[in-house]
N, CA, C and O atoms as CSV, one atom per row, in Angstrom:
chain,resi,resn,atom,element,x,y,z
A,1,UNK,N,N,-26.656,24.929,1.626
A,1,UNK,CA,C,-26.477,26.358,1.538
A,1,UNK,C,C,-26.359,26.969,2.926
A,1,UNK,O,O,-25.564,27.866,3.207
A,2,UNK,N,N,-27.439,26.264,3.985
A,2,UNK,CA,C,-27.452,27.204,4.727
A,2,UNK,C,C,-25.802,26.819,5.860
A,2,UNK,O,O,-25.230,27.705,6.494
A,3,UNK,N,N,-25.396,25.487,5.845
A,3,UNK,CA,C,-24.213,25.269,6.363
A,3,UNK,C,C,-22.788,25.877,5.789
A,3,UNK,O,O,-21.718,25.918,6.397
A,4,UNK,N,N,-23.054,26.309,4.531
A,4,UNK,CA,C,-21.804,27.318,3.904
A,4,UNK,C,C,-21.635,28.542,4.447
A,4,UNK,O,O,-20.517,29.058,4.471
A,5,UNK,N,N,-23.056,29.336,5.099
A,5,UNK,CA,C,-23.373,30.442,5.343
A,5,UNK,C,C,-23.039,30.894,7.179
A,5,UNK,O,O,-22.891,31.876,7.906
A,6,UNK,N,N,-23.068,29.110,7.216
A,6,UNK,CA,C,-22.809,29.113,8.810
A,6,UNK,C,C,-21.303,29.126,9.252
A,6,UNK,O,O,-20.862,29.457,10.352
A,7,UNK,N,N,-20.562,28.658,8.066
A,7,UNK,CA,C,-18.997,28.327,8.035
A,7,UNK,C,C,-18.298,29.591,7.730
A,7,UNK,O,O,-17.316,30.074,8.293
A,8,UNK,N,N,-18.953,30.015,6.781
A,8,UNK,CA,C,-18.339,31.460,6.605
A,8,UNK,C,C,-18.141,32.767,7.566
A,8,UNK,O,O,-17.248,33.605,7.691
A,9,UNK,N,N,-19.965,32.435,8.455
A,9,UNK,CA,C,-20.013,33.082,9.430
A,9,UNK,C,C,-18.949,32.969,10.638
A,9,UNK,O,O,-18.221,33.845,11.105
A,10,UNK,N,N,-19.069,31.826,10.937
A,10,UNK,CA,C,-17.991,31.216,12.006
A,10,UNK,C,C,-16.508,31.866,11.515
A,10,UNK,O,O,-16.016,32.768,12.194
A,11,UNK,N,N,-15.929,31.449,10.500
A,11,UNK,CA,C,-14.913,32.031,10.085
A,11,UNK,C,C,-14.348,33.395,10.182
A,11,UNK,O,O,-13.193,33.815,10.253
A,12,UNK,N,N,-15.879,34.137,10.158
A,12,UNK,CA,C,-15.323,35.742,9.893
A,12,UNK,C,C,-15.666,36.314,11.235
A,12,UNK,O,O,-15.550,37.529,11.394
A,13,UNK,N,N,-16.181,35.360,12.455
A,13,UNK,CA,C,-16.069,35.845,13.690
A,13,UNK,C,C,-14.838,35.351,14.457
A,13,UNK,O,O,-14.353,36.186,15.221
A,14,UNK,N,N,-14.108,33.885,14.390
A,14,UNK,CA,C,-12.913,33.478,14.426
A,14,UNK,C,C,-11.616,35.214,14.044
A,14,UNK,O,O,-10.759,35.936,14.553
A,15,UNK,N,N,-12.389,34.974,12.845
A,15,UNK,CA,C,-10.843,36.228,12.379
A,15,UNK,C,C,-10.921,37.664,12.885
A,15,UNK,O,O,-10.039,38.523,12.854
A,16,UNK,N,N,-12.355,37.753,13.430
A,16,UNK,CA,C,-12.623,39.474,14.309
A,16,UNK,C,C,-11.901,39.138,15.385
A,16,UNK,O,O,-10.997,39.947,15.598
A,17,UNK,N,N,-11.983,37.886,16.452
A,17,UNK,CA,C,-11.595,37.668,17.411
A,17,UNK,C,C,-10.316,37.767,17.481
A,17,UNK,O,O,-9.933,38.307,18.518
A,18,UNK,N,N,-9.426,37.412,16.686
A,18,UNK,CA,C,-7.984,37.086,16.399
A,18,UNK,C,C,-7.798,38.676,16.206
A,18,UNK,O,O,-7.068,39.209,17.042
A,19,UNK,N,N,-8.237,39.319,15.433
A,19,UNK,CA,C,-7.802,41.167,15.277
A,19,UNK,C,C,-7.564,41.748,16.631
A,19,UNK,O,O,-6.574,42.422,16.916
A,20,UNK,N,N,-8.780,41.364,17.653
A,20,UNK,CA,C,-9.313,41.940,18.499
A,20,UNK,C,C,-8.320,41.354,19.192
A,20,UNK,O,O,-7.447,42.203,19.011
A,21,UNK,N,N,-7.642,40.245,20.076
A,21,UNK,CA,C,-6.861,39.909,20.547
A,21,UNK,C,C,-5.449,40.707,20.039
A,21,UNK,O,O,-4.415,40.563,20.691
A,22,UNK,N,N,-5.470,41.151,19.406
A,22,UNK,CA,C,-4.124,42.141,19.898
A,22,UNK,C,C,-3.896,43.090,19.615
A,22,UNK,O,O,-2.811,43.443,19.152
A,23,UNK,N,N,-5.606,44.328,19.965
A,23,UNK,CA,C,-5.941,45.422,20.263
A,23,UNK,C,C,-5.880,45.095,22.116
A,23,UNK,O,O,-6.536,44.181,22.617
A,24,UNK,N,N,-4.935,46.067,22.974
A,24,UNK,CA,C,-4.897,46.009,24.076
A,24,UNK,C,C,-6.067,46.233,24.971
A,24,UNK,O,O,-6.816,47.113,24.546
A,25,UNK,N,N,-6.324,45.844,25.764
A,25,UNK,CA,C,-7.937,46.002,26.488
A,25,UNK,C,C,-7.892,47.754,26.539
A,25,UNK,O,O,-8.927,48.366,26.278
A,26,UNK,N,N,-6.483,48.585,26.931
A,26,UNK,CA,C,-6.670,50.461,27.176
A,26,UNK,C,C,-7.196,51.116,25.488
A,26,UNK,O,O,-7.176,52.313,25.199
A,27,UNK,N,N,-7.555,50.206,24.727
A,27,UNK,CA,C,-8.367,50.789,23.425
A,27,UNK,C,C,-6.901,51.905,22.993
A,27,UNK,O,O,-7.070,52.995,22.447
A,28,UNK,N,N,-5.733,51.438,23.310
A,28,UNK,CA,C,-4.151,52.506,22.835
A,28,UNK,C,C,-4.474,52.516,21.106
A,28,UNK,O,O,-4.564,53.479,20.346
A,29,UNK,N,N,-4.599,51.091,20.844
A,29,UNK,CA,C,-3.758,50.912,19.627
A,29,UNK,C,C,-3.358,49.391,19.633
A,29,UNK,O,O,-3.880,48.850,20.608
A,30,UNK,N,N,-2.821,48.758,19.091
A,30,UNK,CA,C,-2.322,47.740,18.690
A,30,UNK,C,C,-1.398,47.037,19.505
A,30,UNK,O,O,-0.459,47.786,19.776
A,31,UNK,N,N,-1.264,45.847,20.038
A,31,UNK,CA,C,-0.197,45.803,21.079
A,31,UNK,C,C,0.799,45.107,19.784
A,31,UNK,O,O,0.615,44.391,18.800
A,32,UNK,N,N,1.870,45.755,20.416
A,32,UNK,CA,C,3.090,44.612,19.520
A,32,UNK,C,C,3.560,43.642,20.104
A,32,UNK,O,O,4.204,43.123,19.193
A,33,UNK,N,N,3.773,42.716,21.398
A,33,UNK,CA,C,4.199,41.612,21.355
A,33,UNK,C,C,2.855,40.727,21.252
A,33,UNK,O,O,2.917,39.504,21.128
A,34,UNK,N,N,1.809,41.330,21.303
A,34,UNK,CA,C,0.589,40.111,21.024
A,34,UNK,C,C,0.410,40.346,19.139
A,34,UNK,O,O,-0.239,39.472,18.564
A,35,UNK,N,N,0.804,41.131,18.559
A,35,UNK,CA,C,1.096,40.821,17.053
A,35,UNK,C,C,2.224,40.567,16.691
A,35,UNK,O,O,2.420,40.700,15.484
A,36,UNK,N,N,2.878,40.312,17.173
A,36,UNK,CA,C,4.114,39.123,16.903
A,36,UNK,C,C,3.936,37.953,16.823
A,36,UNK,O,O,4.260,37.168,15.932
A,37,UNK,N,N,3.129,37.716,18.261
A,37,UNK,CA,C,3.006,36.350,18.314
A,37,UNK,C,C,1.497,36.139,17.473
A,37,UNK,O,O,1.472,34.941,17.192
A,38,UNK,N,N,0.624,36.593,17.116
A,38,UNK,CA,C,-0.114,36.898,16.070
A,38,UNK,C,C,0.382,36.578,14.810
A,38,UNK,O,O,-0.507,36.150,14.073
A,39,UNK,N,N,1.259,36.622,14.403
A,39,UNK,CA,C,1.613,37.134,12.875
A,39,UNK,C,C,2.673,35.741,12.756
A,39,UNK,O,O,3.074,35.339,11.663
A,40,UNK,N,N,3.155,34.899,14.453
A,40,UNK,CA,C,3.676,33.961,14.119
A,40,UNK,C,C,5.864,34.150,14.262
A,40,UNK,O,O,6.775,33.325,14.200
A,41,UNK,N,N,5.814,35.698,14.468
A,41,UNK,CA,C,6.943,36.089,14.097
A,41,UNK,C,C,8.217,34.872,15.276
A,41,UNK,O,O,9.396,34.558,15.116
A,42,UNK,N,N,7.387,34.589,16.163
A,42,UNK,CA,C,8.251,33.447,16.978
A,42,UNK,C,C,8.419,32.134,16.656
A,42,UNK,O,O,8.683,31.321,17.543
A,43,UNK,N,N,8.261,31.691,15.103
A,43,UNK,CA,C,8.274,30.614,14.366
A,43,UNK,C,C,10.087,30.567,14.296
A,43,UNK,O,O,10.980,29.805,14.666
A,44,UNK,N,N,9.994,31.555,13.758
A,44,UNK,CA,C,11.523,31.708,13.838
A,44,UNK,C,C,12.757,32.306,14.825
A,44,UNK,O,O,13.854,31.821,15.101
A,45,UNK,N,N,11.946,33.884,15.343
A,45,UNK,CA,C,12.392,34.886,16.020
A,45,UNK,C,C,12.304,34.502,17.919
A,45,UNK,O,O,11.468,33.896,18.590
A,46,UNK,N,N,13.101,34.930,18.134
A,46,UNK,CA,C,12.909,35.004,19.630
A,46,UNK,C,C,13.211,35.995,20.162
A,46,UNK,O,O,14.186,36.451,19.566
A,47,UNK,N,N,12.842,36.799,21.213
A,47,UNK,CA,C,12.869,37.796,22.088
A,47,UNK,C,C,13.094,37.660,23.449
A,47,UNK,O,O,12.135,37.596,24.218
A,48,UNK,N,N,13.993,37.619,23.761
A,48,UNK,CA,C,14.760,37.096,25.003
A,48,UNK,C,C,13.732,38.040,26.017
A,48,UNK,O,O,12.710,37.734,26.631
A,49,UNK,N,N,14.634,39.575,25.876
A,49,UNK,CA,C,14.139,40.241,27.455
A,49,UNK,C,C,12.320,40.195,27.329
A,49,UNK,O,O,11.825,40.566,28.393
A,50,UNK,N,N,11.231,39.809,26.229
A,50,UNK,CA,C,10.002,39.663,26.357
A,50,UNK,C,C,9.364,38.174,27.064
A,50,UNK,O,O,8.270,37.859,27.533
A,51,UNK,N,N,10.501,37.564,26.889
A,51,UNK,CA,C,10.184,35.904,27.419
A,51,UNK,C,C,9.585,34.827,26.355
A,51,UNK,O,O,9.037,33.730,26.463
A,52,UNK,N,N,9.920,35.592,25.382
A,52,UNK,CA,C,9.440,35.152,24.086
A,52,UNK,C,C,10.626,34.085,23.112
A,52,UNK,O,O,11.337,34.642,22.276
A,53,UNK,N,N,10.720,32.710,23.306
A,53,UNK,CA,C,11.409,31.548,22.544
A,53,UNK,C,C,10.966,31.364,21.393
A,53,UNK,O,O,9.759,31.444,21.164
A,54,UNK,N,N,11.875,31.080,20.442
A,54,UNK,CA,C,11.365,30.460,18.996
A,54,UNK,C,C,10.987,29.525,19.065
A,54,UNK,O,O,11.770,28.769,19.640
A,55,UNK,N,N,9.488,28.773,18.551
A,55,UNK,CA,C,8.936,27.363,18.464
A,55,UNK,C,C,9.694,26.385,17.744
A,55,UNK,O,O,9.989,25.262,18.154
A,56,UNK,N,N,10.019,26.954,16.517
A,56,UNK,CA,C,10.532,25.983,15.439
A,56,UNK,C,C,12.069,25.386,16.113
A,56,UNK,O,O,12.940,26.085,16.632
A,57,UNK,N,N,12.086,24.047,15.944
A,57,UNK,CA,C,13.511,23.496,15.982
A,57,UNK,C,C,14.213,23.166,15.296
A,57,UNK,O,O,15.179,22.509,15.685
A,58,UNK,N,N,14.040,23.470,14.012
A,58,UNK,CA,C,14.727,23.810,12.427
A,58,UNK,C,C,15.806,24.651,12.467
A,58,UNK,O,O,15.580,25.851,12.307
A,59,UNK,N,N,17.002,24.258,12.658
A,59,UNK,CA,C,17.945,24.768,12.047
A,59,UNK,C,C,17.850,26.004,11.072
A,59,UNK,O,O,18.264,27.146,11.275
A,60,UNK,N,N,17.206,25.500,9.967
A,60,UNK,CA,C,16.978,26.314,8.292
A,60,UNK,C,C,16.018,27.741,8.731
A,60,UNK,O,O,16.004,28.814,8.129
A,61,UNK,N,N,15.267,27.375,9.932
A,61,UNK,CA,C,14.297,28.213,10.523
A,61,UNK,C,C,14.722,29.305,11.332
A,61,UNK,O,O,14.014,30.255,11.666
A,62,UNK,N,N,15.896,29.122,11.624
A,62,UNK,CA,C,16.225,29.863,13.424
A,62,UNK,C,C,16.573,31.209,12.449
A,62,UNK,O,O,17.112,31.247,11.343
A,63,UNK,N,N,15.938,32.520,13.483
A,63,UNK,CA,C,16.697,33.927,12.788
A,63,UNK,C,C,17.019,34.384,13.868
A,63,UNK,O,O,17.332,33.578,14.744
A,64,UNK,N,N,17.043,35.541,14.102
A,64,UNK,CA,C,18.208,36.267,15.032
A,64,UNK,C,C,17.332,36.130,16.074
A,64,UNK,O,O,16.225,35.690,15.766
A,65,UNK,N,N,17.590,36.465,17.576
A,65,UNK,CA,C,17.272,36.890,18.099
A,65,UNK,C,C,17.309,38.761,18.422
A,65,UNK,O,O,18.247,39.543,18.581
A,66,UNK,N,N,15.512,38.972,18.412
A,66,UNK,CA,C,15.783,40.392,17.818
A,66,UNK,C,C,15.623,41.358,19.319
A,66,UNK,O,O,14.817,42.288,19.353
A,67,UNK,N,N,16.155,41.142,20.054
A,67,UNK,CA,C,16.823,42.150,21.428
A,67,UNK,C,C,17.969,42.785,20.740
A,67,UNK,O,O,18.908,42.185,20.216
A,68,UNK,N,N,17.753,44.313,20.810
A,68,UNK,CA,C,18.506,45.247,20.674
A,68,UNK,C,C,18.308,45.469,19.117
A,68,UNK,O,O,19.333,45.792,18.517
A,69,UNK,N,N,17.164,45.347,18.380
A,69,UNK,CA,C,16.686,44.866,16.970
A,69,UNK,C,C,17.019,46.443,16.846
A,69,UNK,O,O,17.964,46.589,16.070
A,70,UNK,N,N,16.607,47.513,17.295
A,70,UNK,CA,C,16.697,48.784,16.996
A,70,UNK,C,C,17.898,49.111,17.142
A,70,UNK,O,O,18.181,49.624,16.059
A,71,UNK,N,N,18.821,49.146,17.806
A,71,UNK,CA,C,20.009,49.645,17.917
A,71,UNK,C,C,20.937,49.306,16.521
A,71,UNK,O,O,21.955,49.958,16.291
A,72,UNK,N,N,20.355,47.940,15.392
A,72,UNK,CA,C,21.271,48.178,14.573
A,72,UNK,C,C,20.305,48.641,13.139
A,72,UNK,O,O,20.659,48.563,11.963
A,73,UNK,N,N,19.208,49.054,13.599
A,73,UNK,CA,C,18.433,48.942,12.043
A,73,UNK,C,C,16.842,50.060,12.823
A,73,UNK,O,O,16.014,49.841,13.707
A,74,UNK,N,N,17.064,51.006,12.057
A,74,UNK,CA,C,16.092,52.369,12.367
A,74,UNK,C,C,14.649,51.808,11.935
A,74,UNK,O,O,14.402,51.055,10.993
A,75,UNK,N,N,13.795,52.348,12.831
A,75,UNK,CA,C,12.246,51.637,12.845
A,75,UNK,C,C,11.515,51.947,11.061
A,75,UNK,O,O,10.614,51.144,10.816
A,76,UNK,N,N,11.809,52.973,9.884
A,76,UNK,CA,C,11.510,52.796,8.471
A,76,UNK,C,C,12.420,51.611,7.750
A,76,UNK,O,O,11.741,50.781,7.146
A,77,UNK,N,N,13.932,51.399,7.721
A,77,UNK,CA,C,14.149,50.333,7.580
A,77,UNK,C,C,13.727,48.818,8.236
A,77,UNK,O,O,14.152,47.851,7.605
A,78,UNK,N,N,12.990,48.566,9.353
A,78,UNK,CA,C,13.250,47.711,9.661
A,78,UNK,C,C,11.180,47.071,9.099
A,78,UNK,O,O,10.753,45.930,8.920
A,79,UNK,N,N,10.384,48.574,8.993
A,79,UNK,CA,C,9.049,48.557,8.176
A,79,UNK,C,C,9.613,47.908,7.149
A,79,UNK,O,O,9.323,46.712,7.129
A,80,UNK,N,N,10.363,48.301,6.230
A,80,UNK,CA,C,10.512,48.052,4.781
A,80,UNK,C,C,10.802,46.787,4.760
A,80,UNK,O,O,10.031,46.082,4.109
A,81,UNK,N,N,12.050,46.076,5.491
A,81,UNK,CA,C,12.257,44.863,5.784
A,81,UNK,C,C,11.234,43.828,5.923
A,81,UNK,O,O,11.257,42.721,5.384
A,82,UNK,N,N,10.383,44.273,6.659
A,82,UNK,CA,C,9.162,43.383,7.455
A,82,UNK,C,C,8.185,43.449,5.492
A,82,UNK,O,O,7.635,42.424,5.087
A,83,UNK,N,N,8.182,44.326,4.905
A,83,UNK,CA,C,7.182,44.631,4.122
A,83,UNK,C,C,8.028,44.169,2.749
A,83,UNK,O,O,7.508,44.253,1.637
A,84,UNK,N,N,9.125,43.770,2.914
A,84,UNK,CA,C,9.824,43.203,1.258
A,84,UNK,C,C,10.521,44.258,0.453
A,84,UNK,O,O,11.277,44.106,-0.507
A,85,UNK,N,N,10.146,45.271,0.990
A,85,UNK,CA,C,11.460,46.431,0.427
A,85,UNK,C,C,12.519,46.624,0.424
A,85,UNK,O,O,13.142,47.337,-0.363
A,86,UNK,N,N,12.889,46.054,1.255
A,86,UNK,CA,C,14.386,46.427,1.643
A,86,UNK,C,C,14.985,45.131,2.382
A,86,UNK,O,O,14.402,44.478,3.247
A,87,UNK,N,N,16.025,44.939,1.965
A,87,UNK,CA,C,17.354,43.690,1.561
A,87,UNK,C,C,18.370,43.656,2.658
A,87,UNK,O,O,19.260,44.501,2.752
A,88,UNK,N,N,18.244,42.853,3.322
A,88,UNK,CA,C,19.668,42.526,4.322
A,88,UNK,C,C,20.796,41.351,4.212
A,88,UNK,O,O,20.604,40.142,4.333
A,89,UNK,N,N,21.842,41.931,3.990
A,89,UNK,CA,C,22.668,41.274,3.243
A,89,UNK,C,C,22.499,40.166,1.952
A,89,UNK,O,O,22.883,39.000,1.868
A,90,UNK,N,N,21.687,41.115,0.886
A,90,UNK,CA,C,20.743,40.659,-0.062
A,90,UNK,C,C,20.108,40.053,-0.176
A,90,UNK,O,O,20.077,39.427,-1.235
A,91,UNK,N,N,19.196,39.826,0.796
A,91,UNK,CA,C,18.189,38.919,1.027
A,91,UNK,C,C,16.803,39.890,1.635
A,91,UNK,O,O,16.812,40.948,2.264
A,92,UNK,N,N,15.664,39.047,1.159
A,92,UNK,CA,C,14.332,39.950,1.923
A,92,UNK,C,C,14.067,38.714,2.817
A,92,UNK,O,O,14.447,37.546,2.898
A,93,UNK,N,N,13.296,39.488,3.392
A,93,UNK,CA,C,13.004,38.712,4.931
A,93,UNK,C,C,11.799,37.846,4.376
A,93,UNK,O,O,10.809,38.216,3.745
A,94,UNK,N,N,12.117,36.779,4.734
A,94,UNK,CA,C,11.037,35.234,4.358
A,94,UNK,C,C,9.819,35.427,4.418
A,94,UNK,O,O,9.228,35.108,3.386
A,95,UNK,N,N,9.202,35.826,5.225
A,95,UNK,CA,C,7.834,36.662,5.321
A,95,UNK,C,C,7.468,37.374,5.224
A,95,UNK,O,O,7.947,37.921,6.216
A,96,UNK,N,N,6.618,38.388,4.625
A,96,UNK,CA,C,5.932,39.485,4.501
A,96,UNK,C,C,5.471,39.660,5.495
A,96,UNK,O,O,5.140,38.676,6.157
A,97,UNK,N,N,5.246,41.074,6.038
A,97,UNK,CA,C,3.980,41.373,7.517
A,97,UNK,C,C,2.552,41.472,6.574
A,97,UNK,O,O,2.321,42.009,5.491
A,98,UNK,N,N,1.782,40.751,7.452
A,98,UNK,CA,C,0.784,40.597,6.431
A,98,UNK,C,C,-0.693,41.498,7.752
A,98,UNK,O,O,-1.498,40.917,8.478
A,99,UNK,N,N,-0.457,43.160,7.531
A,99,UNK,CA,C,-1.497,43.342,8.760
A,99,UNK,C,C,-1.621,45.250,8.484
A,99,UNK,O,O,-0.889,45.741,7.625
A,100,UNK,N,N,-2.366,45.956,9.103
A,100,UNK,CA,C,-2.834,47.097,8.636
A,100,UNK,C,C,-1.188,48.241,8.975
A,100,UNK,O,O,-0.355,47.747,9.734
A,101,UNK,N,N,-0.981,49.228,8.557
A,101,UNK,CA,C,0.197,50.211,8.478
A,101,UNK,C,C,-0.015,50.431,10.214
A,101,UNK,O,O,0.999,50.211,10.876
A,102,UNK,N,N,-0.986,50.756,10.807
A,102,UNK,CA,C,-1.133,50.855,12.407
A,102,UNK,C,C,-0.643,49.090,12.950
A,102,UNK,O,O,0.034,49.071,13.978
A,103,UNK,N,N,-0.802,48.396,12.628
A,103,UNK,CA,C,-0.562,47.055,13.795
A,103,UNK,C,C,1.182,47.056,13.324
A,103,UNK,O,O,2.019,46.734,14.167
A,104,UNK,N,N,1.694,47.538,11.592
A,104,UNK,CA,C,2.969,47.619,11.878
A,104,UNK,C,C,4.088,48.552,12.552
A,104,UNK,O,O,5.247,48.399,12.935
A,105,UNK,N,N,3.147,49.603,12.503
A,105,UNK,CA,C,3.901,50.666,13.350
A,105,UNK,C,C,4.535,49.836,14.666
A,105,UNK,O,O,5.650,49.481,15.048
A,106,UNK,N,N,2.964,49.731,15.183
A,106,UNK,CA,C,2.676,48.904,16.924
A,106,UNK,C,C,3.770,47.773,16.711
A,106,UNK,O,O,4.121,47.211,17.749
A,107,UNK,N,N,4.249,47.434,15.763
A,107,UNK,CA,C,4.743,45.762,16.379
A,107,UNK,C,C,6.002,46.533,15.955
A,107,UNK,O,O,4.809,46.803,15.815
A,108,UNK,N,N,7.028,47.125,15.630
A,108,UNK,CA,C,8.518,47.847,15.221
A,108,UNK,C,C,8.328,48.720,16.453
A,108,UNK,O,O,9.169,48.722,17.352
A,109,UNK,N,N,7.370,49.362,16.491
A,109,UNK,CA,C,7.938,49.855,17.923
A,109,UNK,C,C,7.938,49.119,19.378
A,109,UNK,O,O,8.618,49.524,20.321
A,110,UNK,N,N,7.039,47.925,19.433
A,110,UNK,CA,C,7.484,47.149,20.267
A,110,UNK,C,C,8.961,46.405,20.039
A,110,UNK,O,O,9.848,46.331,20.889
A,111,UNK,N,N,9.003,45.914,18.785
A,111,UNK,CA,C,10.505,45.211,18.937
A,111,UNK,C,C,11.398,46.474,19.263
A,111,UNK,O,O,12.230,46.106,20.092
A,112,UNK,N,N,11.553,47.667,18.988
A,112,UNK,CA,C,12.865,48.761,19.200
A,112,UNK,C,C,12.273,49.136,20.642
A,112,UNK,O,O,12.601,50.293,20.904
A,113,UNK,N,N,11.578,48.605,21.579
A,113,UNK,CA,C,11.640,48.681,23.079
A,113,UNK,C,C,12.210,47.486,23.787
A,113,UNK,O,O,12.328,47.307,24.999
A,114,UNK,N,N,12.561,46.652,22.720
A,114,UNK,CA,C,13.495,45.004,23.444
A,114,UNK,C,C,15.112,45.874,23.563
A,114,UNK,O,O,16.105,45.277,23.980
């Protein structure tokens, strides 16, 4: 019992730490390229002018590179996208953002500053 209690504990200080890592040390708000790479979004995505490469070497995996992500797709469409609402060239985006309405703001407005 008491090692379940210790695992759980561990676990749910692991996952404060991980929140807290990409709240910026100026207490702003949410940083968006540390919840990108948080959320994993460079599995697929890459961000050139951030210095940010896609990990995966999957073919089936690779998505755009999203520099200049705002110039073709307005920061509520590109929420909805991230969130399964809304369809690009009939398709929803493979992942869900899986994180509070503030860390998605923070991470769409970091990508529409690439």
């Amino acid at each position: 019992m008491r090692s379940s209690r210790t695992l759980v504990l561990a676990v749910a200080v692991l996952a404060w730490i991980v929140v807290l890592s990409a709240v910026p040390a100026t207490g702003a708000g949410p940083d968006g390229k540390a919840l990108f790479l948080a959320q994993k979004c460079n599995l697929c995505h890459s961000v050139e002018p951030a210095g940010i490469e896609r990990t995966s070497k999957s073919e089936k995996m690779k998505g755009p590179d999203l520099a200049g992500v705002a110039k073709r797709h307005d920061a509520e469409w590109t929420k909805k996208f991230l969130t399964k609402t809304e369809m690009l060239n009939g398709k929803k985006h493979l992942k869900e953002f899986k994180g509070t309405p503030e860390e998605l703001d923070a991470l769409v407005a970091w990508l529409g500053k690439q």
